[in-house]
N, CA, C, O and CB atoms as a CASP TS submission, in Angstrom:
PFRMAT TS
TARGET T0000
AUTHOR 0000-0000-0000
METHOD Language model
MODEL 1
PARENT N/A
ATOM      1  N   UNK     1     -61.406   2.591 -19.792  1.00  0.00           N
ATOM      2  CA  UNK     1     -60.900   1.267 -20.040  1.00  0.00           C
ATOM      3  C   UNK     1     -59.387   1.340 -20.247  1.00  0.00           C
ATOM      4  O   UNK     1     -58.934   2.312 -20.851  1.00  0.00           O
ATOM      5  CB  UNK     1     -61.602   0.634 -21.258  1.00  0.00           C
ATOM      6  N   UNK     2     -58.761   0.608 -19.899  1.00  0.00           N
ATOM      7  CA  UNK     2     -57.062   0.347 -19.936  1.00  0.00           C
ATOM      8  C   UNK     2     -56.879  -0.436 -21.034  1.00  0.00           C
ATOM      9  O   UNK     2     -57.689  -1.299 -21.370  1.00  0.00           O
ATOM     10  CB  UNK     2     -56.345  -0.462 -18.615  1.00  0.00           C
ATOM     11  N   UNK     3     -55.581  -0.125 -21.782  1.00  0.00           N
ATOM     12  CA  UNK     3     -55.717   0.230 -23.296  1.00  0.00           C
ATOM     13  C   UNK     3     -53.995  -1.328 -23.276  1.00  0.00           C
ATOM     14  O   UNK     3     -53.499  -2.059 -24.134  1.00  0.00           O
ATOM     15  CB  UNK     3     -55.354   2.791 -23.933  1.00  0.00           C
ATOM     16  N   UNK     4     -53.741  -1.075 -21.791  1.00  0.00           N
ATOM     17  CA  UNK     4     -52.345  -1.896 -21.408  1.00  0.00           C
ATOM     18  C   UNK     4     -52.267  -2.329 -19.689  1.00  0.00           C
ATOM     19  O   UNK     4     -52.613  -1.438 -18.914  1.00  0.00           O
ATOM     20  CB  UNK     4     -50.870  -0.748 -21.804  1.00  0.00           C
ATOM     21  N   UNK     5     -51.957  -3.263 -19.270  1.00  0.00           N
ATOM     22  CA  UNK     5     -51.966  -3.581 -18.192  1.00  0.00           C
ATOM     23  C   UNK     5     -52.917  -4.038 -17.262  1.00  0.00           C
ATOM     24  O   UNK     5     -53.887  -4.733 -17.565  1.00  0.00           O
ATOM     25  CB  UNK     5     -51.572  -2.921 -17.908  1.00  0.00           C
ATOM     26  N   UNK     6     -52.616  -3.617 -16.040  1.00  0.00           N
ATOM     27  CA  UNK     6     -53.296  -3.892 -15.155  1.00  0.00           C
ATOM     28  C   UNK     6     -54.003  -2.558 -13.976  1.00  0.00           C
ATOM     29  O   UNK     6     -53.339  -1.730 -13.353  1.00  0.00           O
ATOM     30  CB  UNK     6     -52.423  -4.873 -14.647  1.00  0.00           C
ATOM     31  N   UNK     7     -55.231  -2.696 -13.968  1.00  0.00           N
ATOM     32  CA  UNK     7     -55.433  -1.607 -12.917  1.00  0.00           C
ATOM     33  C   UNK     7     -54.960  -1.382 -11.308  1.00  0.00           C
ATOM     34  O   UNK     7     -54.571  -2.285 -10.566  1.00  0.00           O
ATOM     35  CB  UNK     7     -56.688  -1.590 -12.862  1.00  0.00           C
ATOM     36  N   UNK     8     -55.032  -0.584 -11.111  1.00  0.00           N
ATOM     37  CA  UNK     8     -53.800  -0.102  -9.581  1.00  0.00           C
ATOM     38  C   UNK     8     -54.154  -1.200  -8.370  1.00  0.00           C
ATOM     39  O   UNK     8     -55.304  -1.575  -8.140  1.00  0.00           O
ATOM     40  CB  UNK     8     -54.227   1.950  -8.678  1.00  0.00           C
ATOM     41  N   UNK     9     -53.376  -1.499  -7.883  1.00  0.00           N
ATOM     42  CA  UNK     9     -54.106  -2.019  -6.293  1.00  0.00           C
ATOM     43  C   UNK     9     -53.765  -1.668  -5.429  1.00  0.00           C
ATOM     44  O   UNK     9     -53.017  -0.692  -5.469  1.00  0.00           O
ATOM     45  CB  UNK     9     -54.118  -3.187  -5.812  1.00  0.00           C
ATOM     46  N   UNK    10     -53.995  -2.055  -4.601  1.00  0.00           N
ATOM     47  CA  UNK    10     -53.711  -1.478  -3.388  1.00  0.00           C
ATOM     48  C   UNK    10     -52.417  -1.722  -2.964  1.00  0.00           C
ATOM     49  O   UNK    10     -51.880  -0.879  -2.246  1.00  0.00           O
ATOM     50  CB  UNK    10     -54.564  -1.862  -2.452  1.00  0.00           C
ATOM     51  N   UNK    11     -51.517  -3.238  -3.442  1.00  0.00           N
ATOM     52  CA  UNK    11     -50.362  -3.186  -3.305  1.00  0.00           C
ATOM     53  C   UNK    11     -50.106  -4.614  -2.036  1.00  0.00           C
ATOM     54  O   UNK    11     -48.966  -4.936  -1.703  1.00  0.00           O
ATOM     55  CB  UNK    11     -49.997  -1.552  -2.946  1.00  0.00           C
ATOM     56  N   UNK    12     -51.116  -5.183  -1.577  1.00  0.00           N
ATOM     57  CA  UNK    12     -51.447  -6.159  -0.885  1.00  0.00           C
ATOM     58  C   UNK    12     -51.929  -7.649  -1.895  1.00  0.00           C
ATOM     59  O   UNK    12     -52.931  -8.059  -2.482  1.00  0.00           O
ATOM     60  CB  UNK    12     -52.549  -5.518   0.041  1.00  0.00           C
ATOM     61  N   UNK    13     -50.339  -8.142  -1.607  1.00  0.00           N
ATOM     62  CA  UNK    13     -50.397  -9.363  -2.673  1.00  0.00           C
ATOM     63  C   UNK    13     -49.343 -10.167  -1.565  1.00  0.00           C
ATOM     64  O   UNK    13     -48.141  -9.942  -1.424  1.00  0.00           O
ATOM     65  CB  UNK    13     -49.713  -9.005  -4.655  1.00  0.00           C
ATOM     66  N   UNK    14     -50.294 -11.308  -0.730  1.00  0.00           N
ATOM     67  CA  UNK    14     -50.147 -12.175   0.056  1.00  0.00           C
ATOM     68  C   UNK    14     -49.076 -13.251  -0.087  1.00  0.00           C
ATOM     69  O   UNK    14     -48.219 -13.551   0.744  1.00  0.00           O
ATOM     70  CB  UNK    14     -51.208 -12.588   0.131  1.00  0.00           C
ATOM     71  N   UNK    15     -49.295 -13.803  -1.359  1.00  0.00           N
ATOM     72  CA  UNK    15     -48.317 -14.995  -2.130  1.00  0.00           C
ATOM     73  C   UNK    15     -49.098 -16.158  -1.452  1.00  0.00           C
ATOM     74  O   UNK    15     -49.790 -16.234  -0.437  1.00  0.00           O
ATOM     75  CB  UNK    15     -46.346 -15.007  -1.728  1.00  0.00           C
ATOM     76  N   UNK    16     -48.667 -17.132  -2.529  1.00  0.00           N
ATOM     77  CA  UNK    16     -49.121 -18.390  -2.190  1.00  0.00           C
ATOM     78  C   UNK    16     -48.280 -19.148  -0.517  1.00  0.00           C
ATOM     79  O   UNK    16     -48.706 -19.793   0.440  1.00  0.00           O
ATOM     80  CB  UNK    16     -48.758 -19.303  -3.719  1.00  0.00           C
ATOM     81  N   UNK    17     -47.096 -18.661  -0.887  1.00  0.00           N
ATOM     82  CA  UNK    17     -46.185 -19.592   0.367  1.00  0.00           C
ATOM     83  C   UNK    17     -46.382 -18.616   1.351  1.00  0.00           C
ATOM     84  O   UNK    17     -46.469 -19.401   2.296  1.00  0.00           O
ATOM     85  CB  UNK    17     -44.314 -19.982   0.136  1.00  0.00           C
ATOM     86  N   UNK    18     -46.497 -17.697   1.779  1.00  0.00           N
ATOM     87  CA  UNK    18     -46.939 -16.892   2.761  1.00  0.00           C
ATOM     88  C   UNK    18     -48.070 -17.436   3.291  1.00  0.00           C
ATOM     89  O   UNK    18     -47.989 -17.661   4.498  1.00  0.00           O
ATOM     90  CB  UNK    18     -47.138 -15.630   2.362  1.00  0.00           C
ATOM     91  N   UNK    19     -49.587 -17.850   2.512  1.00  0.00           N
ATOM     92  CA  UNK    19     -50.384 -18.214   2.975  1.00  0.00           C
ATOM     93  C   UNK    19     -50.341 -19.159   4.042  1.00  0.00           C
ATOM     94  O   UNK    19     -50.825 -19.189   5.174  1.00  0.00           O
ATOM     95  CB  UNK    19     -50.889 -18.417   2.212  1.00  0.00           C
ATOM     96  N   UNK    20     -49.326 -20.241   3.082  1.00  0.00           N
ATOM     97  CA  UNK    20     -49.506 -21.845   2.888  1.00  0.00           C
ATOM     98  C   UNK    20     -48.680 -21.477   4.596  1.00  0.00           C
ATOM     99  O   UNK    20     -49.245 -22.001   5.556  1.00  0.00           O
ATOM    100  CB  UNK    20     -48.500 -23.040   1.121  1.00  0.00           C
ATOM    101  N   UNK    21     -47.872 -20.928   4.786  1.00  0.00           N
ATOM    102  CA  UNK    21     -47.307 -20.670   6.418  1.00  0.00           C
ATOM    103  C   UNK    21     -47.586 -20.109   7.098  1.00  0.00           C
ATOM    104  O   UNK    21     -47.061 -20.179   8.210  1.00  0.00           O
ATOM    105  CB  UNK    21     -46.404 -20.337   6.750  1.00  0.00           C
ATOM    106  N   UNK    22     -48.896 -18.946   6.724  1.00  0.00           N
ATOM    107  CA  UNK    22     -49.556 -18.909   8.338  1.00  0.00           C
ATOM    108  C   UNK    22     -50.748 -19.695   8.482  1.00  0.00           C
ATOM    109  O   UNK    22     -51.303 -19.679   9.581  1.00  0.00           O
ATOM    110  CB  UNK    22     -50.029 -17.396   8.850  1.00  0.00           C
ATOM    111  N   UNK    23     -51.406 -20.627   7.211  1.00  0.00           N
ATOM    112  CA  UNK    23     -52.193 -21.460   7.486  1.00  0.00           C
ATOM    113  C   UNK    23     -51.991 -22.915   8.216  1.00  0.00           C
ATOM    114  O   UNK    23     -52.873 -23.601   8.732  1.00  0.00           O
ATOM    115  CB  UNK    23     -52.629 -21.513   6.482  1.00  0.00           C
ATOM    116  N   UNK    24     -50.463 -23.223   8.111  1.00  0.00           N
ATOM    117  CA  UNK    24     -49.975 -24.392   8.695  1.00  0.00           C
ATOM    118  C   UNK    24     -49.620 -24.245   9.827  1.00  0.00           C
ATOM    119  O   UNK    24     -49.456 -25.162  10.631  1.00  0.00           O
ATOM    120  CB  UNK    24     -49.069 -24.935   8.131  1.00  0.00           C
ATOM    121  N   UNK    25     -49.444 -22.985  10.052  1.00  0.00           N
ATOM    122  CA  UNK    25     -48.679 -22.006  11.438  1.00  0.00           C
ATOM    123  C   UNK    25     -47.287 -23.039  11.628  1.00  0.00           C
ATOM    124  O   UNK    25     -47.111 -23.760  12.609  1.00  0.00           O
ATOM    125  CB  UNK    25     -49.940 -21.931  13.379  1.00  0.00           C
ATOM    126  N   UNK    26     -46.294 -22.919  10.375  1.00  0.00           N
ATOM    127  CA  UNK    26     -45.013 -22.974   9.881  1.00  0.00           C
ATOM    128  C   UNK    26     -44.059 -22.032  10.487  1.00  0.00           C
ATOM    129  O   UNK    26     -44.266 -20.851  10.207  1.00  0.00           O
ATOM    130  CB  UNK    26     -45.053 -22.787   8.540  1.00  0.00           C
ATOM    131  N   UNK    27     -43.124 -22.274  11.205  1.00  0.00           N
ATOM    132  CA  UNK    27     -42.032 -20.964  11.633  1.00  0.00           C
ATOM    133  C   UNK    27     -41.253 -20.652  10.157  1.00  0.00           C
ATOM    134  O   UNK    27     -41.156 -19.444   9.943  1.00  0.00           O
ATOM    135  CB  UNK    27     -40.627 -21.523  13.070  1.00  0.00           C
ATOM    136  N   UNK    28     -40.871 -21.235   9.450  1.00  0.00           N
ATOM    137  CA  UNK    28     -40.165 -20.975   8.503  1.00  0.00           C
ATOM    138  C   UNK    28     -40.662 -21.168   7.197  1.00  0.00           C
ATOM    139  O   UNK    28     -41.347 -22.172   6.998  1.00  0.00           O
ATOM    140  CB  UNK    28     -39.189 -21.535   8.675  1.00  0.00           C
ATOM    141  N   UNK    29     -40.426 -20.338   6.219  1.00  0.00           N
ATOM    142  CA  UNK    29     -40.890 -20.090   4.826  1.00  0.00           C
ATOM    143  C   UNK    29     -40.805 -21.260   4.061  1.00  0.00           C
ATOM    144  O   UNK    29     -41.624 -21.907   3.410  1.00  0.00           O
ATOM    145  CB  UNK    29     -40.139 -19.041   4.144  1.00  0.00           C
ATOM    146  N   UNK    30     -39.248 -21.403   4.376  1.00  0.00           N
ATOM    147  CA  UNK    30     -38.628 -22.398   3.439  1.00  0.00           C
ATOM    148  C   UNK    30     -39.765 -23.910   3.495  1.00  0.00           C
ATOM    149  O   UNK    30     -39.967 -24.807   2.677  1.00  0.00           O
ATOM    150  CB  UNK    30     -36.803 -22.747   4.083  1.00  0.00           C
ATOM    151  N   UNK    31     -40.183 -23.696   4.528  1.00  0.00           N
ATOM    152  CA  UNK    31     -40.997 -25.348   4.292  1.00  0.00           C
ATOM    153  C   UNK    31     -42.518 -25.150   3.596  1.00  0.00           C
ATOM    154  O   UNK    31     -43.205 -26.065   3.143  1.00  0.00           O
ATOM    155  CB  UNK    31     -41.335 -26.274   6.092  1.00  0.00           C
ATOM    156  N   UNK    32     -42.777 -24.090   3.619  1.00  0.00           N
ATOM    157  CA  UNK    32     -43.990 -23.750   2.533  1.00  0.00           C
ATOM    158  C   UNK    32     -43.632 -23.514   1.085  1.00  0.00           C
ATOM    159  O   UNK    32     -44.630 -23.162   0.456  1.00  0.00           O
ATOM    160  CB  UNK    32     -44.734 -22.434   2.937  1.00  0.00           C
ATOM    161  N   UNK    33     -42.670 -23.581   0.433  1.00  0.00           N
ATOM    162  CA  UNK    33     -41.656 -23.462  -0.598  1.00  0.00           C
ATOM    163  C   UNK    33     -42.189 -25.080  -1.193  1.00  0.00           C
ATOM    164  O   UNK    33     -42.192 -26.170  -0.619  1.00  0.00           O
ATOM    165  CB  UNK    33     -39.777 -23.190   0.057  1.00  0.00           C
ATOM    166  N   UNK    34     -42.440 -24.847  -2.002  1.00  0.00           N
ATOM    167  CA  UNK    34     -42.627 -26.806  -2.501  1.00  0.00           C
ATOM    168  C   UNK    34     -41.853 -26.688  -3.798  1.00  0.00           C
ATOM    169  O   UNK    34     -41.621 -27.826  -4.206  1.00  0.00           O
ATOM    170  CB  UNK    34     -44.667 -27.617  -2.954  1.00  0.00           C
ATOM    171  N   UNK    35     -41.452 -25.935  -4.458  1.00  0.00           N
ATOM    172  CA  UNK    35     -40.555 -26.136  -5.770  1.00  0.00           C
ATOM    173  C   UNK    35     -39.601 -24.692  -5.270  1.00  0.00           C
ATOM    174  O   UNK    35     -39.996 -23.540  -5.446  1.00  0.00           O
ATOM    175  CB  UNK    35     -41.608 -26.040  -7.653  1.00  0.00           C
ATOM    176  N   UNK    36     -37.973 -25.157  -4.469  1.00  0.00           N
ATOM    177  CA  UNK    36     -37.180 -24.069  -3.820  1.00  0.00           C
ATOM    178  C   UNK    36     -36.733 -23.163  -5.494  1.00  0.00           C
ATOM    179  O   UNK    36     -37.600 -23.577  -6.262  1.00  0.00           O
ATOM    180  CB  UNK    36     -35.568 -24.884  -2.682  1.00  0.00           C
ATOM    181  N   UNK    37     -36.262 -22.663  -5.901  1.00  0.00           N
ATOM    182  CA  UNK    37     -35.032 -21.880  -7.098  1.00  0.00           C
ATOM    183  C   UNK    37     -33.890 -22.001  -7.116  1.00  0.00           C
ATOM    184  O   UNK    37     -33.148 -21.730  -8.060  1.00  0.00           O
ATOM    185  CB  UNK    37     -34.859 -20.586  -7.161  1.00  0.00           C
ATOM    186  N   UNK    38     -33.505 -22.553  -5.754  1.00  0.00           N
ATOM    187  CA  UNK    38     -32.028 -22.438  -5.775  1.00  0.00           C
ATOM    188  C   UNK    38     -32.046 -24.180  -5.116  1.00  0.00           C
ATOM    189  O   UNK    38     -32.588 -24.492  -4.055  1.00  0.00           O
ATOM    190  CB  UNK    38     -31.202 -20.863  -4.646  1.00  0.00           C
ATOM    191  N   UNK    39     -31.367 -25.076  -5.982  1.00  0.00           N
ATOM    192  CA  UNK    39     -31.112 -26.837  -5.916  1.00  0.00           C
ATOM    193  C   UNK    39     -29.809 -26.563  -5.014  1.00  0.00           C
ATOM    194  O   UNK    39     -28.853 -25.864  -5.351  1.00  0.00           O
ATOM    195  CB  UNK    39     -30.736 -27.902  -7.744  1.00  0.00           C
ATOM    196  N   UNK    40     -30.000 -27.421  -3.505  1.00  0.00           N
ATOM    197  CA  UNK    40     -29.268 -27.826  -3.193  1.00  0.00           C
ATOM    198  C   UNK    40     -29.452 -27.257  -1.525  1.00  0.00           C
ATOM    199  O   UNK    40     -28.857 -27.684  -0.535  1.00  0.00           O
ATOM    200  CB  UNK    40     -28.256 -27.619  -4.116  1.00  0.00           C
ATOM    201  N   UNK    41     -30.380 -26.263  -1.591  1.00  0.00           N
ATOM    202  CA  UNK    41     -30.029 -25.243  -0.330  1.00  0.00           C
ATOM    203  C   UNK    41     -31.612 -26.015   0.367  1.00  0.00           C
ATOM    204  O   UNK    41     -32.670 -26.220  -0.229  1.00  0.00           O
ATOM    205  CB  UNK    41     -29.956 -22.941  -0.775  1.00  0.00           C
ATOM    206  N   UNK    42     -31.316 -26.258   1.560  1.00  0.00           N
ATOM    207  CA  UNK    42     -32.757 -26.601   2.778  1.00  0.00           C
ATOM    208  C   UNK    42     -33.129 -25.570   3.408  1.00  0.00           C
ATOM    209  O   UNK    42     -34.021 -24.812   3.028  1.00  0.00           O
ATOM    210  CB  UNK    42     -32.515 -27.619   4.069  1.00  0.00           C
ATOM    211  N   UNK    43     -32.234 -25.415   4.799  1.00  0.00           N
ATOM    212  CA  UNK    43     -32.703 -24.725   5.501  1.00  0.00           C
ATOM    213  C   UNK    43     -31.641 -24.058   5.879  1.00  0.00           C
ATOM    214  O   UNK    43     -30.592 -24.703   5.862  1.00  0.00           O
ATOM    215  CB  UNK    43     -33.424 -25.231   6.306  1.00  0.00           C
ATOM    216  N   UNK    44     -31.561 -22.362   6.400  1.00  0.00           N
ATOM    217  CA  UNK    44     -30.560 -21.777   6.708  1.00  0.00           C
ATOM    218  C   UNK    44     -30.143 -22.071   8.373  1.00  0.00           C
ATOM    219  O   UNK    44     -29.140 -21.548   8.860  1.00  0.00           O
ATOM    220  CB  UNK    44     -30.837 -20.390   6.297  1.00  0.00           C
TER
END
């Protein structure tokens, strides 16, 4: 039993906006982004 953390994985962690753009079949990230981090920036 683990006493701290989390157990190992494999290291295959998809993300939500990754999904959300090959499920929409989206060319660009930025529009699967629904709350951006940086105010002010759209599209490069």
């Amino acid at each position: 039993m683990l006493k701290a953390g989390i157990p190992p994985s494999a290291g295959f962690g998809i993300g939500v906006e990754r999904l959300t753009r090959f499920i929409c079949g989206l060319e660009n990230i930025w529009d699967a982004v629904p709350f951006p981090k940086v105010a002010g920036i759209h599209s490069p």
